[in-house]
MMTF fields as JSON, N, C-alpha, C and O atoms, coordinates in Angstrom:
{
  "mmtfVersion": "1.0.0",
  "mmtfProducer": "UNKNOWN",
  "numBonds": 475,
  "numAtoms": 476,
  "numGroups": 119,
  "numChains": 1,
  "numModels": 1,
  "chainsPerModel": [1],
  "groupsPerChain": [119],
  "chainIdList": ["A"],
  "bondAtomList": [4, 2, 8, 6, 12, 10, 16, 14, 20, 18, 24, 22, 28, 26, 32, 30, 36, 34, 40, 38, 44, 42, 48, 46, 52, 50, 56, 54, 60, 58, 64, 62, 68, 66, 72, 70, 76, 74, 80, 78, 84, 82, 88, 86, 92, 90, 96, 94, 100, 98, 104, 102, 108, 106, 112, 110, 116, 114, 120, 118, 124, 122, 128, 126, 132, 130, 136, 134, 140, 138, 144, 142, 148, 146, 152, 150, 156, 154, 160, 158, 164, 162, 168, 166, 172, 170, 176, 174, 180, 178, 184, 182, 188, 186, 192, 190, 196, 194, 200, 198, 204, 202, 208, 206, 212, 210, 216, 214, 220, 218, 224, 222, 228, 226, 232, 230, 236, 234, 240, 238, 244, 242, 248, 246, 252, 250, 256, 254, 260, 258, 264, 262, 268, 266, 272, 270, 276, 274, 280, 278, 284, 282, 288, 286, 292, 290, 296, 294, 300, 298, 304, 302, 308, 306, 312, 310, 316, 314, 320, 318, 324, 322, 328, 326, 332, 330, 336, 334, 340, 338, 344, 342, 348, 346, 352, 350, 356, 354, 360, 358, 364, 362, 368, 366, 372, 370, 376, 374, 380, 378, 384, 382, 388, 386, 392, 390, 396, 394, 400, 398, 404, 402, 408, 406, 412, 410, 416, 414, 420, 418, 424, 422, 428, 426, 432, 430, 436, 434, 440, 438, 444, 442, 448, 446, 452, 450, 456, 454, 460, 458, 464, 462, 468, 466, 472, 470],
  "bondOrderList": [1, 1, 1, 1, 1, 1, 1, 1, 1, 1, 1, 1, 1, 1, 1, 1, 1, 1, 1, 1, 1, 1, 1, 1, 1, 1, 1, 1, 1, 1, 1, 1, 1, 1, 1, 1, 1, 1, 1, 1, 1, 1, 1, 1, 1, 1, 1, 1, 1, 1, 1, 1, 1, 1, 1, 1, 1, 1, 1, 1, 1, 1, 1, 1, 1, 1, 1, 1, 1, 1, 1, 1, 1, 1, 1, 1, 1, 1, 1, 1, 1, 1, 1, 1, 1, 1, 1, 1, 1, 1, 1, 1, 1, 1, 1, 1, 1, 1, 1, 1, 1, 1, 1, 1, 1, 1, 1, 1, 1, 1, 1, 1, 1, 1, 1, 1, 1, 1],
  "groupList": [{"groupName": "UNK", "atomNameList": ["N", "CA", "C", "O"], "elementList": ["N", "C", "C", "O"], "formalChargeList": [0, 0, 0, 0], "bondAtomList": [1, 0, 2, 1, 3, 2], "bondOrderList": [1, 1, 2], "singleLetterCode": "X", "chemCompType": "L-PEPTIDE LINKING"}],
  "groupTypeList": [0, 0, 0, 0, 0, 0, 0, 0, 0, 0, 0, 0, 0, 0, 0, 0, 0, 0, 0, 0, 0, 0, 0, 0, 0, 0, 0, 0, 0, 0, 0, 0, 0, 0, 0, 0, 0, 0, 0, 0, 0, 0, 0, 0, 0, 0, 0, 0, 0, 0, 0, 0, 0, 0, 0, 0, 0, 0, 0, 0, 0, 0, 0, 0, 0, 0, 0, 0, 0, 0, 0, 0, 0, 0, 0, 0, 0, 0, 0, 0, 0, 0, 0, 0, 0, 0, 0, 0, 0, 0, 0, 0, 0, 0, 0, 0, 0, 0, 0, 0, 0, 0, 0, 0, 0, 0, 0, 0, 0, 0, 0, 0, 0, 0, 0, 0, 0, 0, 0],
  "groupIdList": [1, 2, 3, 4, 5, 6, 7, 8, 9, 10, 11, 12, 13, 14, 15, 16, 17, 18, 19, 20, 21, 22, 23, 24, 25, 26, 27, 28, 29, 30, 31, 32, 33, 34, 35, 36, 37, 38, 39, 40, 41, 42, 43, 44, 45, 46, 47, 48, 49, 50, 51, 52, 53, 54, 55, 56, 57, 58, 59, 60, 61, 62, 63, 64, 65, 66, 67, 68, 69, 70, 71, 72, 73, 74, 75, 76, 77, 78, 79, 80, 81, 82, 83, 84, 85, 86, 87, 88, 89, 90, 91, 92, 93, 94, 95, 96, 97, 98, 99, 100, 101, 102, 103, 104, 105, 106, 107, 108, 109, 110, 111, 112, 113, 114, 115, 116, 117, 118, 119],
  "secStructList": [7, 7, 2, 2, 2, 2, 2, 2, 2, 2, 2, 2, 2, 2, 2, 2, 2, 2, 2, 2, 2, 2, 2, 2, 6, 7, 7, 2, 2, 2, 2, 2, 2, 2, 2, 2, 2, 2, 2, 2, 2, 2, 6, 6, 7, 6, 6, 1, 7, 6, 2, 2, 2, 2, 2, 2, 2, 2, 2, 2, 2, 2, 2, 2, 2, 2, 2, 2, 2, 2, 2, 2, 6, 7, 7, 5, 6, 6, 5, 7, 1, 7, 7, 1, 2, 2, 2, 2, 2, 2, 2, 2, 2, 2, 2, 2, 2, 2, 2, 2, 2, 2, 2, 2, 2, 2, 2, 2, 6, 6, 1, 1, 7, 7, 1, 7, 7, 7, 7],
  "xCoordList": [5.576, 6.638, 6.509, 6.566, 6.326, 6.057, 6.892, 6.643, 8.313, 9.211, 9.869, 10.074, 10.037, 10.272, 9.653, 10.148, 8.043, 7.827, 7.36, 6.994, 7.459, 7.066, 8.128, 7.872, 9.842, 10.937, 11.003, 11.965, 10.23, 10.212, 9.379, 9.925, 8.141, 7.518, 8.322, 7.882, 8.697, 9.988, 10.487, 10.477, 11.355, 12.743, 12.007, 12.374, 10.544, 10.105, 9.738, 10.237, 8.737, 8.676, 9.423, 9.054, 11.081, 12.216, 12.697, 13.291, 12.228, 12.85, 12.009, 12.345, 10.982, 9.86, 9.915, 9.05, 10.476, 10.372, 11.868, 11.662, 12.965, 14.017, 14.21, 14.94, 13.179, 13.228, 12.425, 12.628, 11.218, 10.61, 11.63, 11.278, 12.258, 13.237, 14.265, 14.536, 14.731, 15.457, 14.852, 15.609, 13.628, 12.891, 12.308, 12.011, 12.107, 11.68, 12.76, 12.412, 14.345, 15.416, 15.522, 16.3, 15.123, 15.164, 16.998, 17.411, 17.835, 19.074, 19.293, 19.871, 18.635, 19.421, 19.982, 19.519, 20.848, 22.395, 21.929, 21.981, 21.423, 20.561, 19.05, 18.517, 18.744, 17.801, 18.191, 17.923, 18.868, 19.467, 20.475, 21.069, 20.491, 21.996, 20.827, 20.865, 19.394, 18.611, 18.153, 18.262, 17.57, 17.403, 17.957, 17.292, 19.201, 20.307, 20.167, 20.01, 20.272, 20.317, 19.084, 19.339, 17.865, 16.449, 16.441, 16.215, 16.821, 16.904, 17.646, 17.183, 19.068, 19.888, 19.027, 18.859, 18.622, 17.447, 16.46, 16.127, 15.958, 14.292, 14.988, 14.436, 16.087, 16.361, 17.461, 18.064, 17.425, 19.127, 17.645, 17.739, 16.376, 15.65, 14.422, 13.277, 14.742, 13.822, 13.197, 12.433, 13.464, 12.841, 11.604, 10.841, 11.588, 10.02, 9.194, 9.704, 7.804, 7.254, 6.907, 6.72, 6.792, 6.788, 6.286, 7.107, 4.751, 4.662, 5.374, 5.407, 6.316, 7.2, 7.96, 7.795, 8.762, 9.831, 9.643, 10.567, 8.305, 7.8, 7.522, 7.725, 7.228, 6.715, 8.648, 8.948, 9.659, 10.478, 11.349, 12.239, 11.352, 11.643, 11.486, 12.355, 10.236, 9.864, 10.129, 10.145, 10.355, 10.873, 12.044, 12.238, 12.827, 14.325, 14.896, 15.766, 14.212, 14.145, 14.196, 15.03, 12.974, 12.506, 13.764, 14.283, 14.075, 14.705, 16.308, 16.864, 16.781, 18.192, 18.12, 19.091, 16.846, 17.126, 17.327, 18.049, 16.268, 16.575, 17.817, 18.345, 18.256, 19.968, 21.151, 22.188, 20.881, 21.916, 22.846, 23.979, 21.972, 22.937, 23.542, 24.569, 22.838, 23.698, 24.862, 25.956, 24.816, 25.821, 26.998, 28.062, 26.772, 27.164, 28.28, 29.441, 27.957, 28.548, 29.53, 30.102, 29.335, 30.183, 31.451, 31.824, 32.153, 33.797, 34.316, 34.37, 35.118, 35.685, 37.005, 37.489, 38.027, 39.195, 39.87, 40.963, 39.04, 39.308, 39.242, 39.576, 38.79, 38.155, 36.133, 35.412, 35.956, 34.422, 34.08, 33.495, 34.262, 33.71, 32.645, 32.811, 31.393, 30.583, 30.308, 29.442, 31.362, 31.392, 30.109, 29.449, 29.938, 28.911, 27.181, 26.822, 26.116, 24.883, 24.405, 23.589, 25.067, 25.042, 25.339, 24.517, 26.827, 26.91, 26.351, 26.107, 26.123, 25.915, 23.889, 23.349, 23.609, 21.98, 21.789, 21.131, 22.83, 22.972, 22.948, 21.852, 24.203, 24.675, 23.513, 23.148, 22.865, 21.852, 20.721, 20.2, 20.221, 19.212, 19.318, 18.454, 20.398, 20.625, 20.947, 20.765, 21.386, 21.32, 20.144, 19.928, 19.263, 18.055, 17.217, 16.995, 16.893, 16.071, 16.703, 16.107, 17.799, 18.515, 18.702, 18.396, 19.287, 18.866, 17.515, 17.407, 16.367, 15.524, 15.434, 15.612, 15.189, 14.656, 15.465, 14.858, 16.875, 17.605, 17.295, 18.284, 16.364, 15.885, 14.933, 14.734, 13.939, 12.488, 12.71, 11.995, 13.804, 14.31, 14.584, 13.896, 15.441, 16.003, 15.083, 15.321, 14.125, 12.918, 12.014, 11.588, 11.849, 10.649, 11.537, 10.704, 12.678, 12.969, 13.665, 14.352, 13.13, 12.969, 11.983, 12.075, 10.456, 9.508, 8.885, 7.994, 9.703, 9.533, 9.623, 10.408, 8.957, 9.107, 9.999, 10.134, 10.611, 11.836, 11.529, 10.637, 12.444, 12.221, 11.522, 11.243, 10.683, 9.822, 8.243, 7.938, 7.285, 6.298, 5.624, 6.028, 4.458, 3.332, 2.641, 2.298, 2.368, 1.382, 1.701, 0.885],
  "yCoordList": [-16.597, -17.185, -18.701, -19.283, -19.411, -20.839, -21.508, -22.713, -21.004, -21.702, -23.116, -24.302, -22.41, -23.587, -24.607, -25.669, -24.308, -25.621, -26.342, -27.514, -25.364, -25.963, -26.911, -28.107, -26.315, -27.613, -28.441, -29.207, -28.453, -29.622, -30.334, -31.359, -30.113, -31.37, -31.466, -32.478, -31.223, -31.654, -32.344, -33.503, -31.548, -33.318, -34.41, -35.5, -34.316, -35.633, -36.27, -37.374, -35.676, -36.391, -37.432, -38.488, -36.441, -37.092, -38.241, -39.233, -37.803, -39.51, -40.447, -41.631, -40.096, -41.195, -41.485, -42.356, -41.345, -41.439, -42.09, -43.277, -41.799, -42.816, -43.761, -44.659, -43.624, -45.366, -46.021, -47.233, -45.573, -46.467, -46.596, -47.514, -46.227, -46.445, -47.728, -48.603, -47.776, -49.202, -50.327, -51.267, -50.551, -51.415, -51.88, -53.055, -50.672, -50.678, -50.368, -50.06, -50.346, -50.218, -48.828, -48.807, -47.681, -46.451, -46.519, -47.283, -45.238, -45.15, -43.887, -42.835, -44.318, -43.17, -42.39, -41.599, -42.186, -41.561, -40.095, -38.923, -40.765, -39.94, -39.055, -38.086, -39.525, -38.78, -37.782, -36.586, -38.549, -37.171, -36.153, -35.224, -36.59, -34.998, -34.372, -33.158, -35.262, -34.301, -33.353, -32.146, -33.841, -33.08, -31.961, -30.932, -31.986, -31.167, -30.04, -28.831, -30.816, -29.716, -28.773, -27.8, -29.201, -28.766, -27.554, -26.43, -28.019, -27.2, -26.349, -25.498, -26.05, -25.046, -23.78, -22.607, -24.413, -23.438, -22.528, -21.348, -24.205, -23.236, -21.827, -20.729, -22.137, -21.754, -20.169, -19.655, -19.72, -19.087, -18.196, -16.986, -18.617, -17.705, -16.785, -16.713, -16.257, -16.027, -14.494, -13.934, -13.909, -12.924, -12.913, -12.098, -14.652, -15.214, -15.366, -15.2, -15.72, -16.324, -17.628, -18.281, -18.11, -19.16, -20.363, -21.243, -20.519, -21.199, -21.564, -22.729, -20.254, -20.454, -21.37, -22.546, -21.099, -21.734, -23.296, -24.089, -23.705, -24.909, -25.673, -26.852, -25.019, -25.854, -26.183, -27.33, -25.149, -24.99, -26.144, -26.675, -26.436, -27.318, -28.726, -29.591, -28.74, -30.2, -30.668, -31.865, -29.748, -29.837, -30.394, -31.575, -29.79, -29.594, -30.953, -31.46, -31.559, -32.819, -33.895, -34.8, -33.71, -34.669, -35.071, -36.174, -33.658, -33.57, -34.566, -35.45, -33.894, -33.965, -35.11, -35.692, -36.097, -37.172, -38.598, -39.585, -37.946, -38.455, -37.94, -38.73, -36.832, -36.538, -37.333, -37.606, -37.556, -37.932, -39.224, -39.496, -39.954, -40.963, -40.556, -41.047, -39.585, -38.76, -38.25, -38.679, -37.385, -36.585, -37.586, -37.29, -38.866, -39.583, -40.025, -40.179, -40.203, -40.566, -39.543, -39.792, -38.464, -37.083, -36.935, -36.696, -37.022, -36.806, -36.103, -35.967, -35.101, -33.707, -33.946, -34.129, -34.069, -33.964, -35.415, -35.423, -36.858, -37.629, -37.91, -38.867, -36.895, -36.984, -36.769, -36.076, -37.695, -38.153, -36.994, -37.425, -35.83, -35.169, -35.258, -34.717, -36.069, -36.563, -38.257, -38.789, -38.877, -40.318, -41.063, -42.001, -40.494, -40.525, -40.266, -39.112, -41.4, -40.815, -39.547, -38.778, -39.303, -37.942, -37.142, -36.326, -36.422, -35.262, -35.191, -34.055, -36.186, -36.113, -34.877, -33.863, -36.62, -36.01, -33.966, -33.017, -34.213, -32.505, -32.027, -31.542, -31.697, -30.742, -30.975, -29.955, -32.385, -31.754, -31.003, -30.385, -30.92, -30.268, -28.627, -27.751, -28.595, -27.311, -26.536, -25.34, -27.361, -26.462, -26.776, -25.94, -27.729, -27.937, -26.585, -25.713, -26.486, -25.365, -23.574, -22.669, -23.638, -22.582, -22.106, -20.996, -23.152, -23.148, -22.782, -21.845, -23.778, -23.851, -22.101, -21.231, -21.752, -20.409, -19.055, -18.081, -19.351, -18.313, -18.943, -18.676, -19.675, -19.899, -19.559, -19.195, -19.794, -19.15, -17.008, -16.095, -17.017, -15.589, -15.003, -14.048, -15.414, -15.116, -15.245, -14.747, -15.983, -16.159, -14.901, -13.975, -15.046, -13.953, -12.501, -11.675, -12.075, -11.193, -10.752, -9.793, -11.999, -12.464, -11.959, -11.336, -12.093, -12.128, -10.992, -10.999, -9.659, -8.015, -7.568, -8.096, -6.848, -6.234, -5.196, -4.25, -5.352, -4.449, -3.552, -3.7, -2.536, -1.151, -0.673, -0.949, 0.655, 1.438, 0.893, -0.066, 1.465, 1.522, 2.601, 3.755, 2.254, 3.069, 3.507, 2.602, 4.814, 5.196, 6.138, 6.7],
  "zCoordList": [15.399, 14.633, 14.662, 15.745, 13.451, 13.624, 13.206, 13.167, 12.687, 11.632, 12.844, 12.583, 14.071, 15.123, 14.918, 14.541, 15.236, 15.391, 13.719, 13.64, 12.397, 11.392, 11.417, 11.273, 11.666, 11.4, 12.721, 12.756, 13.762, 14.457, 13.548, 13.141, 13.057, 12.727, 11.235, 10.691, 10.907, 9.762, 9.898, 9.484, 10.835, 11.646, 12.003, 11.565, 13.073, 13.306, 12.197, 11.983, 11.21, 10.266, 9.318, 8.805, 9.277, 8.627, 9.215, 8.793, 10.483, 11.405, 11.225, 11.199, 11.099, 10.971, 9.955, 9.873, 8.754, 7.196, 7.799, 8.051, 8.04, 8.228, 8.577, 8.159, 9.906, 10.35, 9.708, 9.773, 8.843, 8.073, 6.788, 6.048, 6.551, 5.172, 5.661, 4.839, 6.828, 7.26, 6.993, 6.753, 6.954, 6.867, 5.66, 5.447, 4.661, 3.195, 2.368, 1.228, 2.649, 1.854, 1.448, 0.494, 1.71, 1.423, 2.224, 3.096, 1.38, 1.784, 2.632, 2.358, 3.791, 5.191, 5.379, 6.201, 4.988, 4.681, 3.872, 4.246, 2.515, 1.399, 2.053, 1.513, 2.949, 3.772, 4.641, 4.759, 5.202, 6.18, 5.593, 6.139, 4.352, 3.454, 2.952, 2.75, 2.629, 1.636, 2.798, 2.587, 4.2, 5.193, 5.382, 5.505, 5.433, 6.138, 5.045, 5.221, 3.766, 3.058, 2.317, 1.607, 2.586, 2.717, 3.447, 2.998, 5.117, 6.067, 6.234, 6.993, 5.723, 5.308, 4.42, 4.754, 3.327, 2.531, 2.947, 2.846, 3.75, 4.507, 5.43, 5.516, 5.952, 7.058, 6.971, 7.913, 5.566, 4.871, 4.256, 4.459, 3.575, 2.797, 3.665, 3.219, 4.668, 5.013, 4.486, 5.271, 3.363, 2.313, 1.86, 1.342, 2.367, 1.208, 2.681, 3.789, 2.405, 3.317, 3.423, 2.397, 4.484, 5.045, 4.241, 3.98, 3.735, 2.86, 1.944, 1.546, 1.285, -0.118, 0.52, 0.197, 1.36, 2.33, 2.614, 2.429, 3.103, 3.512, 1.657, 1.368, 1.076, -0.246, -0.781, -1.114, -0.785, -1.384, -0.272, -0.937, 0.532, 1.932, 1.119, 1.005, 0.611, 0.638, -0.526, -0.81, -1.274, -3.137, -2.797, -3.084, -2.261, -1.797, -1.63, -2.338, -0.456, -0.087, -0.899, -0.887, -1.822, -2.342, -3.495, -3.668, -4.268, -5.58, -5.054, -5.705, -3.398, -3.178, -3.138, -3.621, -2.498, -2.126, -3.659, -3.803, -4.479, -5.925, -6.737, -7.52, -6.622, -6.852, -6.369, -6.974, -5.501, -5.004, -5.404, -5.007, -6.346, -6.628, -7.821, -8.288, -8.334, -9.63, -8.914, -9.28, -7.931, -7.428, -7.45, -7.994, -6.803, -6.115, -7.182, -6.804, -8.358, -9.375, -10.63, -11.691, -9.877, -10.707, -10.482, -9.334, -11.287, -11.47, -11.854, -13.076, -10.807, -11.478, -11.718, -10.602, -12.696, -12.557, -12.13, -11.564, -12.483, -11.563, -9.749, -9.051, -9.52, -7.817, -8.068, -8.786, -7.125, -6.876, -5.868, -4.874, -5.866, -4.775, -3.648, -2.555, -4.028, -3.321, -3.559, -4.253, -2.73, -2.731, -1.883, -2.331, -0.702, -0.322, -0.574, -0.807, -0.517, -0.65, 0.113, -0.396, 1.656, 2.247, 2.167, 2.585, 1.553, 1.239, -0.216, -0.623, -1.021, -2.551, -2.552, -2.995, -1.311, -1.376, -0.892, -1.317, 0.212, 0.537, -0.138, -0.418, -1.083, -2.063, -3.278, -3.863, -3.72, -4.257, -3.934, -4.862, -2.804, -2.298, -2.047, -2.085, -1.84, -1.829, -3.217, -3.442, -3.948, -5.258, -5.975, -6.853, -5.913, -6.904, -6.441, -7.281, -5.473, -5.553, -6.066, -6.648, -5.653, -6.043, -7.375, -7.813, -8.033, -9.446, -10.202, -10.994, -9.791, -10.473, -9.919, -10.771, -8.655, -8.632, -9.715, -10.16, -9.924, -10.727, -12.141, -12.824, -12.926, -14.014, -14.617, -15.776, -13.178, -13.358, -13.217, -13.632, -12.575, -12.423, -13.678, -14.04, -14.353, -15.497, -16.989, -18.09, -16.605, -18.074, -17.493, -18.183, -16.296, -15.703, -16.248, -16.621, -16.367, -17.06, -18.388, -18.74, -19.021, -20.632, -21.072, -22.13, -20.254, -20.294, -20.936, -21.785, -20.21, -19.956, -21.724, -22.511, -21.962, -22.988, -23.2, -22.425, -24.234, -24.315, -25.433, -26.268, -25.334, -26.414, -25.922, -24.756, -26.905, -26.655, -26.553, -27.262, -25.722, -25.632, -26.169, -26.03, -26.874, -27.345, -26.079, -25.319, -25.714, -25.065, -24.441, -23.711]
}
């Protein structure tokens, strides 16, 4: 079982990508929600295997951490639900992959041929 130590070198990595972001203006905050919420994923799908998991991990990340200033800026009803770059970057990470997977789901059974078959 390697998922331990695949998300240790995750987290270290993320730290090491954080503290280099203090220094190069990357927003922290937005790292660690895309984290959190990467790792919720990797960690909730385990149906798939590991690779899927680790590729879908790093998508996750990447997408939440570029979401997040969208999130950041969404107004429901007059309330900002995610005012923060951290819960914004979370909540995107956790739904970018979710989504995209129930899209590619839903064309993949578009795809199927319907009616009768010859043969």
């Amino acid at each position: 079982m390697s998922e331990p130590a695949t998300a240790t070198v995750v987290v270290a990595g993320a730290a090491g990508f954080a503290a280099t972001g203090l220094v190069a203006g990357i927003d922290v905050l937005a790292v660690i929600g895309a984290l959190a919420g990467s790792l919720v994923f990797f960690t909730t799908t385990e149906e798939r295997p590991v690779w899927e998991r680790v590729l879908f991990l790093v998508v996750s990340f990447v997408m939440g951490y570029l979401f997040a200033p969208a999130m950041a800026d969404v107004e429901l009803f007059g309330v900002r639900p995610f005012k923060y770059a951290g819960p914004a970057a979370f909540g995107a990470s956790v739904v970018v992959v979710t989504v995209a997977l129930a899209v590619i789901k839903r064309r993949g059974s578009m795809a199927e041929p319907q009616g009768r078959q010859d043969g």
